[in-house]
N, C-alpha and C positions, 0 to 999 in steps of 0.2 A: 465692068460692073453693071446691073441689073440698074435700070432707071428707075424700078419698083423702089419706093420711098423702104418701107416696110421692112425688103428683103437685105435694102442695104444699112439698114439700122441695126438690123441686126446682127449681118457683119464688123459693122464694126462696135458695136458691143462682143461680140467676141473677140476679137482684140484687147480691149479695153479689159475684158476679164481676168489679162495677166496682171492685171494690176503693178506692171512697168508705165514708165512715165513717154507717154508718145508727142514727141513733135507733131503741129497741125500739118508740118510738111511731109512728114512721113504717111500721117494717115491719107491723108489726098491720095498720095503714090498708093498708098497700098488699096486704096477702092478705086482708085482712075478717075476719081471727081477733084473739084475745086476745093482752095480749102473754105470758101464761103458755104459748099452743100456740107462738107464737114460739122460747118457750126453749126446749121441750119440742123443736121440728123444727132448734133450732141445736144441741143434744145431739146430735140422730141423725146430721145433719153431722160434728160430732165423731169419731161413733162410726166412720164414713165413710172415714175421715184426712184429713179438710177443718180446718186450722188455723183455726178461727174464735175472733178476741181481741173480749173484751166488756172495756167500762166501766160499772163498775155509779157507780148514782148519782140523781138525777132526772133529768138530761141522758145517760141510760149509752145505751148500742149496742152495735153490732157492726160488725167489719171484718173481710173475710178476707185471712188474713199469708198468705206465702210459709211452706212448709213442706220437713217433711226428703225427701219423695218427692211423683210428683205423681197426683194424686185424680181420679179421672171429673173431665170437663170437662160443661159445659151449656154451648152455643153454639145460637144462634138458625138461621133458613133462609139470610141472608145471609153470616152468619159461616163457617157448614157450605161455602157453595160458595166463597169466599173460598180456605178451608184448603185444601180438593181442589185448588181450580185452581194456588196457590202453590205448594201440595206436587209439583203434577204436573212447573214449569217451576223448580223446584228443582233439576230431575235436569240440566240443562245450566246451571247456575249457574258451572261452570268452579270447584267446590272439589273437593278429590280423595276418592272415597269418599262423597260428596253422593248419585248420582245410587242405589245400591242402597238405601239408608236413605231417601229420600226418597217412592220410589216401593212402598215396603215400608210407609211409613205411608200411603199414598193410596191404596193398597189397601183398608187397614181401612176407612178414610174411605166410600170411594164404597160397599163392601159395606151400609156403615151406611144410608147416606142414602136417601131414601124416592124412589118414583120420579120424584116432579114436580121436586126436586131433584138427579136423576142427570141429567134432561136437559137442563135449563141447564147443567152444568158439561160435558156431552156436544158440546151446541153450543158451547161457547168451543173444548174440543180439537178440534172439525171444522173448524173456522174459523183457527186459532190456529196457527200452526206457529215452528219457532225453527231457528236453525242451529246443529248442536248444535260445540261445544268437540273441535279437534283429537284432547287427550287430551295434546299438549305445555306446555301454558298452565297447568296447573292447579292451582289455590291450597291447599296444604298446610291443610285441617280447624286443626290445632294452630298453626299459625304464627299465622294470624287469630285464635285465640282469645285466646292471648298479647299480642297486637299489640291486639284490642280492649277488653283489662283493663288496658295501659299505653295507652291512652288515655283511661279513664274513671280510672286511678289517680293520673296526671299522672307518670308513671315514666320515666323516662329508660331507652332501648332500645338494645342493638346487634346486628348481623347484617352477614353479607358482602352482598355486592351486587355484580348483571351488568350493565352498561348496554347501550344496544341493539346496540352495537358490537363488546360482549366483553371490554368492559376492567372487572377484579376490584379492589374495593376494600370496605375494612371501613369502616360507618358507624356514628355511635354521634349518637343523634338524640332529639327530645321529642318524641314522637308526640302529634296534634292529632285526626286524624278520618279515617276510612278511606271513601271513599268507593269505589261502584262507577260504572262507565258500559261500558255496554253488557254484552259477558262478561268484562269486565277489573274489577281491584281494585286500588284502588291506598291510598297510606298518606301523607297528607299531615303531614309534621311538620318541625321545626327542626332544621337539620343545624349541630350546635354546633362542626363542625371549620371551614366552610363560614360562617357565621354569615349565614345564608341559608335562607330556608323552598325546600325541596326535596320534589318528588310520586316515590313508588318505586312500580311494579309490581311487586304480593305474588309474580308468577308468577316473578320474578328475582331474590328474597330468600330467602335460607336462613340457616341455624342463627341465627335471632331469638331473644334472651334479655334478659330484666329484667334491670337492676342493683338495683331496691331504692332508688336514689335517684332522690329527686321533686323536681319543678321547677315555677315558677309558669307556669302556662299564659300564653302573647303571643294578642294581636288579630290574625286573619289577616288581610293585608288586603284589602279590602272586604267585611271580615264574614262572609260567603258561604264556605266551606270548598270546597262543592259546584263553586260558580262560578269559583274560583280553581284546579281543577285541572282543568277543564273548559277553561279560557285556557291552562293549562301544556300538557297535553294537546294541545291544538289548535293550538297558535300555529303549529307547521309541519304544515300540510293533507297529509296522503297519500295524493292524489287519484287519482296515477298507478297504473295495474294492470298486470300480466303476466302472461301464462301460461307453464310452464317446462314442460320435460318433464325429468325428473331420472332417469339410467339407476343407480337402486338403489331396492331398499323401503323405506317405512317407518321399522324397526324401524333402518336403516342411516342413516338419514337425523335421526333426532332429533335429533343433537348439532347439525350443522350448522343444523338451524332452529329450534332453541329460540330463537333470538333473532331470527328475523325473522317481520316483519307476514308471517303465510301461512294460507292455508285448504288443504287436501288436496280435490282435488277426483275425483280417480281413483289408483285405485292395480291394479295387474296386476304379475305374475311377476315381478319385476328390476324394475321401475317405479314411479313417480310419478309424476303430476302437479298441481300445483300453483300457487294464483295468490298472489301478492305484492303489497304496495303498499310505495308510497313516493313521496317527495317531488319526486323527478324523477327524468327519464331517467339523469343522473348517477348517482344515489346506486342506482338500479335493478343499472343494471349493474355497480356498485362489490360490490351483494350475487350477481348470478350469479359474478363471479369467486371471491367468501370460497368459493362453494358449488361451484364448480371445480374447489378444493383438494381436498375429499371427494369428488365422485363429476363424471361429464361432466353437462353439463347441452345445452339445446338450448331457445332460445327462442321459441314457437310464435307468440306475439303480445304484443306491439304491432311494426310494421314497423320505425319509428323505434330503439327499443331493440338489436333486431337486427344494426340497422346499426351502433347505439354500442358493443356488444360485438364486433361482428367490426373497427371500428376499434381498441378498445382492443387485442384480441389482435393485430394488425397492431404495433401502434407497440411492444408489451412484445417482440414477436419481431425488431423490425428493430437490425439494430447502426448504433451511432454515431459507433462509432469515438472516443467520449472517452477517455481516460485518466486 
């Protein structure tokens, strides 16, 4: 080991990062010094704002706690490109306010990192591309933070909630485990009016609040969190696509498609277009009519669909003469 004060503090702060509990004797051994320079380079940690707890003793060590602010980091080569590349695909994670803060720390990141390491993480973004998040979808920072301390709290939660359809209801639930898939978030937990395990997307839940009362956590079942809302999720495939052409912008356009599956795939002066899915032609055309209501729409593809909505508007315009 280097006699450089410095180089070997820093060694063994990385050590220390595993946040396992080190005998003084071991770390000696693992830098090839005394355990007296030991104590002497966990002082200058110390001095650092590195929370390092000792046990004195025959058996004493050292471990590093969780502290009130956070300290220089020491991460390895694969660790360094790890951060970069997660930092980088961070910025389309679909949270609101993610995407400036993420790419504000990957900055520092890559500035750091030495050249043989800028260009592994150079080759994954060359290689690498994502679709980025509408900007409708987008998972409130603070909701998620709430929602994953009443889940680690075992807290019983409530918030209103949109289904995909637009009908408002208050739910008041025992949050189990939030999962993601794909750029959706969703919050798996026990809906106690319901007495039924129920998956919410985070993107159609607002004002989420703790009550304070805790609940014994239930077996989901087949164990699997992940796997269970991946079958809730999936069970009706929305396989079917369409292309719309939507005569308004954007910004005219939110309300009515905050709740449908949709990507933006052009937008010009007065226009949109955009593609949809859904589970058939049925429900396809069920959503060009909601979206009707707000602005004209015009459906460029599939042919099929086409014909289902110019049947639909046919049969809503012809009279029946009931009474």
């Amino acid at each position: 080991m280097s006699a450089d004060p410095t180089g070997r503090a820093l060694a063994l702060l990385s050590l220390l990062q595993t946040h396992r509990f080190w005998r003084s004797t071991e770390l000696a051994e693992r830098l090839d010094v005394t355990e007296r320079t030991v104590r002497r380079d966990i002082d200058r940690l110390r001095e650092l704002g590195y929370p390092v707890a000792a046990t004195s003793g025959r058996y004493g060590g050292y471990r590093l706690e969780a502290g009130a602010h956070l300290p220089p980091l020491v991460v390895d080569d694969d660790e360094a490109v790890a951060l970069a590349v997660g930092l980088r695909y961070a910025a389309v994670a679909a949270i609101d306010g993610m995407e400036e803060t993420a790419l504000r720390a990957f900055t520092k990141i890559e500035n750091l990192l030495p050249h043989r390491l800028r260009r592994r993480v150079a080759a994954l973004h060359s290689t690498v591309t994502s679709v980025p998040p509408t900007g409708w979808n987008l998972v409130d920072p603070e909701s998620l933070s709430l929602l994953a301390a009443a889940c680690r709290d075992h807290e019983i939660a409530r918030f209103d909630y949109r289904a995909g359809e637009g009908s408002a209801t208050r739910r008041q639930v025992e949050p189990h485990r939030l999962v993601t898939a794909g750029r959706r978030w969703y919050l798996l937990a026990w809906d106690r009016d319901r007495d039924d395990w129920r998956t919410f997307r985070l993107d159609r839940l607002t004002s989420p609040r703790a009550t304070g009362v805790r609940f014994t956590p239930r077996e989901v079942p087949g164990g699997d969190p992940a796997a269970y809302v991946a079958r809730a999720t999936g069970s009706v495939p929305r396989d079917r696509v369409a292309t719309l052409a939507l005569g308004a912008g954007p910004d005219d356009l939110r309300e009515v498609l905050r709740w449908v599956d949709h990507v933006v795939v052009e937008t010009t002066t007065g226009a949109t277009i955009v593609r949809i899915r859904g589970e058939d032609v049925g429900r396809l055309a069920m959503t060009v009519a909601r979206i009707a209501f707000t602005t004209p729409v015009e459906v460029v593809e599939p042919d099929d669909l086409r014909h289902a909505v110019e049947r639909l508007g046919s049969h809503l315009a012809r009279r029946t003469g009931v009474r």
